[in-house]
N, C-alpha and C positions, 0 to 999 in steps of 0.2 A: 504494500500500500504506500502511495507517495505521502513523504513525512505531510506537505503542506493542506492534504485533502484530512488528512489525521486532526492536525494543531488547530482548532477552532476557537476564536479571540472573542469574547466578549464585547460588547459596543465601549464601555470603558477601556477596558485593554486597545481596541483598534484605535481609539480617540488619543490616546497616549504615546501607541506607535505611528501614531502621523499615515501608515501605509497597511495595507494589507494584498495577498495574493488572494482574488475570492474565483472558485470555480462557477462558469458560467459557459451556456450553449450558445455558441456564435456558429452561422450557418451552418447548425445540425450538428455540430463538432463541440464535444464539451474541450473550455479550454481553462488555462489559469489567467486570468486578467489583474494588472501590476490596479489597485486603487488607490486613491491617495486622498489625503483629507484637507478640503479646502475651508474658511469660514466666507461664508457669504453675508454681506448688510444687508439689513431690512428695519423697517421702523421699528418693531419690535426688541431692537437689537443682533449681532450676529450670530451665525445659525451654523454648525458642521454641518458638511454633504460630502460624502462617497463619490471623488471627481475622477471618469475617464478620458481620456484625449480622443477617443473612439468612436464612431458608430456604433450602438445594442441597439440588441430589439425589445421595444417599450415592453414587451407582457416580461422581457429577462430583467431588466431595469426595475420594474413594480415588484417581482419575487425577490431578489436582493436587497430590495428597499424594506419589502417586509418583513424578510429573515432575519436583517442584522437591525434594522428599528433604527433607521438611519435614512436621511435622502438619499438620495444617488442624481450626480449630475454628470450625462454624456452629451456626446454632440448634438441628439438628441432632444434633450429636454431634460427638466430636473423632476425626479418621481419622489414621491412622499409614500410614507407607509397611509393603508386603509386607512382614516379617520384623522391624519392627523397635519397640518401645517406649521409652518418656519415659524410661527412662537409657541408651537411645541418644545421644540429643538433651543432656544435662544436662550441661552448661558450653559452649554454645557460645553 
């Protein structure tokens, strides 16, 4: 088993590593994608997202968002877990 599909980080733990390798399906091919943690402004205050430099496909984008309880922003668009918006997220 590949150590990195093993070691699962907690939204805390990922927040602190600034980065994470999260497995995801790109054209039908599961792969490892490098994430990185940006903060975005918003009135609320700024807000962490799960930033790729890449193309995803929105329904891959939405499950990673809702797995780790974390945005995720690709070239794409920026996806929020079910129920929740950027002052959810604003001070952590």
């Amino acid at each position: 088993m590949d150590e990195r599909a093993a070691k699962h980080l907690s939204r805390d733990d990922l927040l602190r590593a600034g980065k994470a390798d999260i497995r995801v399906r790109h054209v039908g091919i599961i792969q490892f994608r490098e994430f990185t943690v940006k903060r975005i402004p918003s009135p609320v205050g700024a807000f962490p997202v799960l930033f790729l430099d890449k193309f995803l496909d929105a329904a891959e984008c939405a499950r990673v968002a809702e797995e780790i309880q974390l945005p995720v922003q690709t070239k794409n668009g920026l996806f929020f877990p079910k129920g929740k918006a950027s002052r959810d997220f604003a001070g952590l």
